[in-house]
N, C-alpha and C positions, 0 to 999 in steps of 0.2 A: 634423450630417451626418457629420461625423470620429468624432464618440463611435459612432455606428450602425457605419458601417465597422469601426472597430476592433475591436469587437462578434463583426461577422459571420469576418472573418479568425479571433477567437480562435476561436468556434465552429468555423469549418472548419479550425484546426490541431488542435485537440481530435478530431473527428471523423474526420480524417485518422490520429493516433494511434491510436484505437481501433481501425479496420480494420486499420493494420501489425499492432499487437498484435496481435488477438483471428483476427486470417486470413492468419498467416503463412504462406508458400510451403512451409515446409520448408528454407528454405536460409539459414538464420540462421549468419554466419560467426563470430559473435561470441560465440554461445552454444551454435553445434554443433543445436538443436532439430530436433528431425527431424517435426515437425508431426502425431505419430501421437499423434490423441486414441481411437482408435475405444475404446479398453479402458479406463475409470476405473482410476485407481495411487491408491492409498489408503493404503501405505506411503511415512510421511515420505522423502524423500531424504538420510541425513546427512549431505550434504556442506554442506547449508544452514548448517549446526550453526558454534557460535561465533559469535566478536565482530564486529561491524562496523563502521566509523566513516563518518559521512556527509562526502563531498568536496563541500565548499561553491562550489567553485570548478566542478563540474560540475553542480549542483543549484539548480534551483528555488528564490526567497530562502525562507529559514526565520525572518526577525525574527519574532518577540524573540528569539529562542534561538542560541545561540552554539556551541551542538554539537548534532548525536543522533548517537545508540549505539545499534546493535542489538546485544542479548545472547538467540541462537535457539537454542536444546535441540530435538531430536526424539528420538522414541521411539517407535518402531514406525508408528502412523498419527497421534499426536500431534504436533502443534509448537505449540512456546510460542515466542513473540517478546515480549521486554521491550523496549520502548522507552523510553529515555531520553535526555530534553533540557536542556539548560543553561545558565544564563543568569546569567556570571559564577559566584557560590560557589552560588546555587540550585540543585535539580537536583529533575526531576520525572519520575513514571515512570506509564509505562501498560501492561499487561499484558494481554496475546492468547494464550489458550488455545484452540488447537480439534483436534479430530478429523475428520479429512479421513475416515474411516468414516460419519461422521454425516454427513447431510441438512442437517441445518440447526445451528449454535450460537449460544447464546446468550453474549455475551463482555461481563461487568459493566464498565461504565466509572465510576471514579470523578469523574477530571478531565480533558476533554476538551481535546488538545493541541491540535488544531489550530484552536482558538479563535486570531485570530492578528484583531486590531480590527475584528471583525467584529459583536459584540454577542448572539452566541449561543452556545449551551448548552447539554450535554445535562442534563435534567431530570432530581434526587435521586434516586439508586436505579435510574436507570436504565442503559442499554448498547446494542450494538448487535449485531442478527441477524446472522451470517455463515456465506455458506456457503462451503469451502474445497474446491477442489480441486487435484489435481497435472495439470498440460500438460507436451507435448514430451517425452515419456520422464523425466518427475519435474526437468526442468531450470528448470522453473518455478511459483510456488505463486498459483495464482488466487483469489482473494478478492472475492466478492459481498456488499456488507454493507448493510444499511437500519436506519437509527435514524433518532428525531425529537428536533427540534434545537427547543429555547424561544428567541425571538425576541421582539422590541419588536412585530411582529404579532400572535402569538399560537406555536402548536405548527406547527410546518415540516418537513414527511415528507422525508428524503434517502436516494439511494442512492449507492453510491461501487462503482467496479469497478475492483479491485489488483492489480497484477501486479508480484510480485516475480522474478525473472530473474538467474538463475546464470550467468553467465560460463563461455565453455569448460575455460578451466586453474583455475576454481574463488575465485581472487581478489578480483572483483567481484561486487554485488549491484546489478541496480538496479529501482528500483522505480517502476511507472507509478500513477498514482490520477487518476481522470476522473469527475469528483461532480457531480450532479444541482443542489447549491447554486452549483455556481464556474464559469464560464464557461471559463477555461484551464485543461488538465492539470496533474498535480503531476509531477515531475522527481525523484526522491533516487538519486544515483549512491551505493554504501558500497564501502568497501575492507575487507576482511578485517584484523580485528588478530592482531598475535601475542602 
């Protein structure tokens, strides 16, 4: 009965996340968003651009990994984001390329990070679909992504919905992700490096 409850609260804070997200008022004081989707922005925002370092202390746990690092380029309707995590001298990186002009990308995944004791995988050669858009006057980079994940079941179809969110004075990144596998959302607050 306690594990059911538990259950349902995550789901309705999950759910709860999503609607702030995805139906902001417009009146975000944190981020300045002015909620005006009517026009697709397909030019990157470079303010996105440079280093990041995840605040552990504001973030969702990340064991195993003892750091991530955003390192985000753009270029015109391009953003790359490299992700890299840490654990102790190891360091592993995953890399997102997409063009927010395109419909839909395709982004090669070699080793899939957020394998975190779970038992699944994304399968050899494979990656995940994503479609990227810019929200809020380019203040924030939407990300729609579906991959299939290799499981002790068998192949497990997921969708993940991302929200990465620029701070008004530019300093913060934070990022929401809400996955069709995980019952609670993910959390990553980043600070800008210098």
């Amino acid at each position: 009965m306690r594990k059911t409850i538990r259950i349902l609260l995550s789901a309705a804070a999950g759910i709860s996340l999503l609607i702030f997200f995805a139906g902001c008022d417009g009146n975000d004081s944190d981020t300045g968003n002015t909620g005006n989707t009517s026009n697709r922005i397909t030019q990157a925002n470079p303010n996105f651009a440079g280093k990041w370092e995840l605040r552990t202390d504001l973030s969702t746990a990340v064991d195993p990994w003892r750091t991530i690092r955003l390192d985000i380029d753009v270029d015109g309707s391009v953003i790359d984001i490299e992700k890299t995590v840490t654990t102790g001298r190891r360091n592993t990186t995953e890399n997102y390329r997409m063009d927010t002009a395109n419909e839909e990308n395709f982004v090669p995944i070699a080793v899939w990070l957020d394998n975190r004791h779970i038992g699944a995988f994304l399968p050899h050669n494979s990656g995940k679909t994503i479609r990227a858009d810019w929200l809020d006057d380019g203040q924030t980079l939407k990300m729609e992504s579906s991959y299939t994940l290799e499981t002790h079941q068998g192949e497990t179809p997921v969708r993940a919905y991302i929200e990465y969110r620029l701070s008004r004075g530019g300093d913060r990144l934070t990022m929401l992700e809400i996955r069709s596998s995980r019952n609670r959302p993910i959390l990553h607050v980043y600070e800008r490096q210098q």
